[in-house]
N, C-alpha and C positions, 0 to 999 in steps of 0.2 A: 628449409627450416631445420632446427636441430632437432634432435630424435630428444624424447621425454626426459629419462634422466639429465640428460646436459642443456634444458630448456628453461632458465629463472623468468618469474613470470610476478608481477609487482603487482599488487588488487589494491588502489586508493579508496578506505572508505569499508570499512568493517563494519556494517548496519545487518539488516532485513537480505540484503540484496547482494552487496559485497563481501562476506562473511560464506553463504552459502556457497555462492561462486568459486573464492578462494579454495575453500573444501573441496569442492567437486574437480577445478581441475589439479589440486594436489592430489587426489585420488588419483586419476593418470597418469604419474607418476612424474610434472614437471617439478619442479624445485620455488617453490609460490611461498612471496614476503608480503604479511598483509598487514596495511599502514593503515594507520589510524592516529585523530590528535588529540584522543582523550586514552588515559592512560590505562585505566581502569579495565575498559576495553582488552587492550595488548596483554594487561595483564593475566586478564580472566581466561584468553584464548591460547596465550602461551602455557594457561597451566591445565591445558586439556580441556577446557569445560567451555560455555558458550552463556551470553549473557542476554540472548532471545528467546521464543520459542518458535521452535518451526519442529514435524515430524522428522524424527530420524538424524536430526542435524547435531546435537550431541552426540550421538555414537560416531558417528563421520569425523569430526572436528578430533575426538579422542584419539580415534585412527590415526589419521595424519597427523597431528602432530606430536602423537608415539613413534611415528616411524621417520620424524623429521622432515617431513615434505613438505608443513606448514608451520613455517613461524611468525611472528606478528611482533610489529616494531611501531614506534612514535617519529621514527628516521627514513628516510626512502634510502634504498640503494641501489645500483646497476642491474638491470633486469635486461633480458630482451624482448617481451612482450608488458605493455603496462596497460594495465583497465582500469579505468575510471568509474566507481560505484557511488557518489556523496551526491548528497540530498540538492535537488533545485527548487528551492519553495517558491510561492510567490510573495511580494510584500503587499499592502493595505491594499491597492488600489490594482491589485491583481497582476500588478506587472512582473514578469519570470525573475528572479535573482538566480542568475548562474554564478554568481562569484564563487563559490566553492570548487564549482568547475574548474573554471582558472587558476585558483588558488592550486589545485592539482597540476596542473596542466604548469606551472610554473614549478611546480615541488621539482617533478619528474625533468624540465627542463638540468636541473643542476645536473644530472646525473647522465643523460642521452647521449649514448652514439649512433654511431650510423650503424645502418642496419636494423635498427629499435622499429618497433610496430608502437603504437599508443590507439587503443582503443577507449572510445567513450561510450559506456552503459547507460549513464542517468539519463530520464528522460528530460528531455531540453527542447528549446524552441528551435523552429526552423533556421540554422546558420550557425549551431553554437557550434561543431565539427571545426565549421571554418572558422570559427576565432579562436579557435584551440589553435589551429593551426600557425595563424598569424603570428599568436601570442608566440608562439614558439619560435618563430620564425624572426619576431622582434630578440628574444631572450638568446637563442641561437644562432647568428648571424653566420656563423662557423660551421652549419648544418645546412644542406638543400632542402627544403619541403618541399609537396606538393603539391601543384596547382599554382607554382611560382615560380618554378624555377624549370620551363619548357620539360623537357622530355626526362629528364634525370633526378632525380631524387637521394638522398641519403635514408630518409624516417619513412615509414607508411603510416596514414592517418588514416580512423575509420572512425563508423557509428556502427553498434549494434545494441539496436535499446533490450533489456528483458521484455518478457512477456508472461509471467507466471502468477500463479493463482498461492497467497499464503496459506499453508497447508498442506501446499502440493510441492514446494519449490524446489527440492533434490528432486523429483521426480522429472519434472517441469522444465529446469531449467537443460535435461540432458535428451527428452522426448520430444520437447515444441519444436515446430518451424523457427528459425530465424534467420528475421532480415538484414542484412550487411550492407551497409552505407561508405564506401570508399569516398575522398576526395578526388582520389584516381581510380579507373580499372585495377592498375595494378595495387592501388593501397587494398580494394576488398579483396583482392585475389591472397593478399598477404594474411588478410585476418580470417578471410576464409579460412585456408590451410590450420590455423589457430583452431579456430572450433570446431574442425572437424574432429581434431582429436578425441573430443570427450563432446561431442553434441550427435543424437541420434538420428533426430529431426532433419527435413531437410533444410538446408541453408541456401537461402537465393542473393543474390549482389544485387545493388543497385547504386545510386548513387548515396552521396551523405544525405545532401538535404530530404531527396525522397523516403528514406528508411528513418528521418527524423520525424515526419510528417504523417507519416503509416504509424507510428505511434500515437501521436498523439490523435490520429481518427481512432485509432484501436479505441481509445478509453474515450471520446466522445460520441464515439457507437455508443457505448454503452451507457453514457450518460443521460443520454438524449430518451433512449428506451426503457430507462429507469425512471426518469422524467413524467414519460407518459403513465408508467401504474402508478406513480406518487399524487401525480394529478387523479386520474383514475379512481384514488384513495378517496380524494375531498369530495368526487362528486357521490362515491357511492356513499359516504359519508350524509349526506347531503339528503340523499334519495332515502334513507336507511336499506342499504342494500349491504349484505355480504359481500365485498370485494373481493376476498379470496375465492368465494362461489362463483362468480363471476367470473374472475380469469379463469377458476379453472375449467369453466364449459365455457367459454369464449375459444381455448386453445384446443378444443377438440378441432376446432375447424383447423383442415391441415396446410393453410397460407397464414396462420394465427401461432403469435408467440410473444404472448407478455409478458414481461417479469416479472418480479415478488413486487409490491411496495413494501418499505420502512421509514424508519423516522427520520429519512435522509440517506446523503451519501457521504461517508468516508474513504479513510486510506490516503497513500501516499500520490496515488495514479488517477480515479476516478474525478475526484474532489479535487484537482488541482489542473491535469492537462487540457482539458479544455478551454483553463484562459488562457493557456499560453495564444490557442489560435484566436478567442477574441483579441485578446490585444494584439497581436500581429495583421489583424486585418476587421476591427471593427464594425465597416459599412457591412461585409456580406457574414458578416456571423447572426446574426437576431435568433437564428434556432438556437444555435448552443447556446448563447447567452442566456436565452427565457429557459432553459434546459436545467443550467446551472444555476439560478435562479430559484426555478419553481423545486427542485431539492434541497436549497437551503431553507425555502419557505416553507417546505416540509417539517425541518426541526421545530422551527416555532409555531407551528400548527400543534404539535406534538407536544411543546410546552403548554402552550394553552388549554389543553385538552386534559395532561396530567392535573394542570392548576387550580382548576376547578373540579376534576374530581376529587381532588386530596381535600381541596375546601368545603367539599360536601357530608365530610365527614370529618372533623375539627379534634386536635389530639391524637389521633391512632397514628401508629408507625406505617412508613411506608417503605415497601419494601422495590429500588432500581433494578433490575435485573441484568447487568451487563455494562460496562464500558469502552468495551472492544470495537473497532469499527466493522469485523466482522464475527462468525464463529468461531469457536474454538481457536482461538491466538491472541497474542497478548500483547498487537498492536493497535496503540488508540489514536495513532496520527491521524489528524482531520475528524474524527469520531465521533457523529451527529452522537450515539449514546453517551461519552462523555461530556459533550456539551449539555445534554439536557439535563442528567443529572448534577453537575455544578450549578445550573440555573433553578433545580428546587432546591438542592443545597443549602445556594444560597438564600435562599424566600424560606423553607420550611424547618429551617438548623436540623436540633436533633432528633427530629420525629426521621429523618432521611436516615435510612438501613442501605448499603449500598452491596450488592454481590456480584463479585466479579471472581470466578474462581482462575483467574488465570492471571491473579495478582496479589504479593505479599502485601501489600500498602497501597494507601492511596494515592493517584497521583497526586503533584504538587499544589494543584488548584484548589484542593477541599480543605486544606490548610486555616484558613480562615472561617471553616464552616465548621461546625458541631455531628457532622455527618462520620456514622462510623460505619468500618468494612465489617460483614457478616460472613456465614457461608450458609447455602439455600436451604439446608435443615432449619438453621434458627429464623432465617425470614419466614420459612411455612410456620413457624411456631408462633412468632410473635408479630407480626405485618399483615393488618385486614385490608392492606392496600396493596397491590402488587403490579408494577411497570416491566414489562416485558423491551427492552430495548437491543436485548443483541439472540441471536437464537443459538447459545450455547447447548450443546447435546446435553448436556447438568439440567435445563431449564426446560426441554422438552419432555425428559424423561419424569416428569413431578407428572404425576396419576390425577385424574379427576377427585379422585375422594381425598387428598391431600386441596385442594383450591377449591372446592365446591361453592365454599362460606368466604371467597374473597372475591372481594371488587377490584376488577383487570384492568388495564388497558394495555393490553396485545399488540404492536407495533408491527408483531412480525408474525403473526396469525399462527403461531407454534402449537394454539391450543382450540381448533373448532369445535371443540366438545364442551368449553368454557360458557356454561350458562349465561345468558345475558336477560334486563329487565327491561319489555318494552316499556315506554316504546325509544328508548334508547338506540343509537344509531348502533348498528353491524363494526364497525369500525371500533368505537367504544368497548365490545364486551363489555360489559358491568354485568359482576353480578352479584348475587346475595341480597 
């Protein structure tokens, strides 16, 4: 492979995920064009600055591309390694939409010769490698791929999904393990040598489909385990028990480890890859399915719970504490927290105070609603209601004698010191 400087390297897809990436290997010193088809984006990134938030990833992005190693275009051009970063949602009825994938996957066809590597990041259902491939192979006729054309090849095609934690993801993406899904030996062997340049972590080969699959168990591990404290949640609810007292001397035992509950699950990975394997195989999923389920059931448990306590006190402002799907970032994709708050929004207009300190404005949804953005000084000031929905370090650090005199509902158990009035459930805190 070419040595750094003489190495162009094309990152489809400037988001969360795409974006970092590009940064981290223009830091290496390859020569990285990072496409993107809103423009806004290109432009925000060509002029030094970054239009997410992630740790550290402004100073990064400012670097590179002061020193010209990242630029960011609306166009693809000739690269010799290309990655694929763009979003795989699901539509209604849960079924994957990789069309973005392909749509890439054709961008990068105009422009391939031989010798080119095409790696695909986003996470995808089992086989989308190999419709990448095909696609290509339809659009390139002119090109060997492989797994089609016996022993020879021109491209190498691979899978390596991320794996990182937002917050963490310059770190992350250059310290974790990762999996490498060839279509060939030789295609992982090729993108192998690719990340070794700038990955610290070990990297192991396998095939595409298996390193497609090991992702998406990765996030139904954990969906499935977050499932159980969500549930865990209603019963202790149920019992009036402390749930967080609970797990936390349940996990003394040292074959014991449960998660947090909250008011759901978000994000782009958790909340989404697990139907990719329901619907790829229906009959034998019923765990992940009742998994994925019993956390969206979550949110509306959480609504209801919000809805009646706001109703029990008629007129007072109420103060949402968060939108984020998780802490401290200022991603809301899939966001049980901004889901619930649109849903009082919408029912309670402008009694609804919303704080999300990791956002200028609201998103587009509350548009219709009477709900205005705070920041947590004036919610302590003036909200004798307060929803705890994302556990922002802002919303941890508020002191007992600041909340004493307000009625909670605690989502994310940020505050066990928060007086509660029996015989109200654990779950609830209410106090005052």
């Amino acid at each position: 492979m070419l040595s750094a400087p003489e190495l162009k390297v094309a990152v489809l897809g400037l988001g969360y995920i795409g974006l970092p990436t590009a940064a981290v290997i223009a830091r290496s010193g390859a020569q990285v064009l990072g496409v993107d088809v809103t423009r806004s984006v290109v432009d925000i990134v060509n002029s030094g600055k970054v239009h997410i938030e992630e740790v550290d990833l402004d100073g990064l992005v400012s670097g590179v591309v002061a020193r010209g190693t990242l630029t960011a275009s609306t166009e693809i051009a000739p690269a010799d390694v290309f990655v694929i970063a763009v979003p795989t949602p699901f539509a209604d009825d849960h079924a994957p939409d990789i069309r973005y994938v392909l749509e890439a996957a054709a961008t990068i066809a105009t422009v391939l010769k031989a010798g080119d590597t095409i790696i695909l990041e986003s996470t995808s259902p089992v086989g989308t490698t190999e419709q990448v491939r095909d696609l290509l192979a339809r659009l390139r006729p002119d090109l060997r791929v492989p797994g089609r054309t016996g022993d020879g090849a021109d491209v190498a095609i691979a899978y390596c999904p991320e794996r990182v934690l937002p917050g963490r993801i310059l770190v992350e993406l250059i310290d974790n393990d990762r999996v490498i899904g060839g279509i060939t030996p030789r295609c992982a062997r090729k993108a192998l040598a690719f990340y070794r340049r700038f990955v610290r972590g070990a990297c192991v080969t396998t095939t595409a489909r298996a390193a497609e699959m090991t992702k998406l168990t990765e996030n139904a591990f954990r969906d499935v385990n977050i499932a159980f404290a969500n549930e865990l949640s209603l019963v202790a609810d149920t019992m009036g028990v402390d749930v967080w007292e609970v797990i936390r001397l349940a996990n003394r035992h040292p074959r014991v480890n449960i998660l947090q509950p909250g008011p759901g699950v978000g994000g782009h990975c958790i909340a989404v890859d697990p139907w990719f394997l329901v619907h790829a195989d229906p009959d034998h999923t019923p765990l992940i399915r009742t998994a994925r389920e019993v956390n969206d059931g979550k949110t509306a448990h959480v609504v209801a719970q919000a809805i009646a306590l706001i109703e029990s006190l008629p007129g007072v402002p109420v103060a949402c504490l968060g939108l984020a799907f998780k802490a401290n970032i200022d991603d809301f994709r899939e966001s049980p927290a901004l889901r619930i708050a649109l849903a009082l929004a919408a029912r309670f207009g402008n009694r609804v105070r919303i704080v999300e300190p990791y956002a200028a404005a609201l998103p587009n949804g509350f548009t219709e609603t009477a709900a205005t953005l705070i920041d947590i000084d004036a919610a302590i000031a003036s909200c004798a209601i307060m929803i705890v929905l994302v556990d922002h370090d802002v919303f941890r650090s508020v002191p007992l004698e600041e909340r004493a005199d307000k009625r909670v509902l605690d989502t994310r158990g940020i505050w066990p010191d928060q007086p509660r009035l029996a015989p109200v459930s654990a779950a609830l805190r209410l106090a005052g």
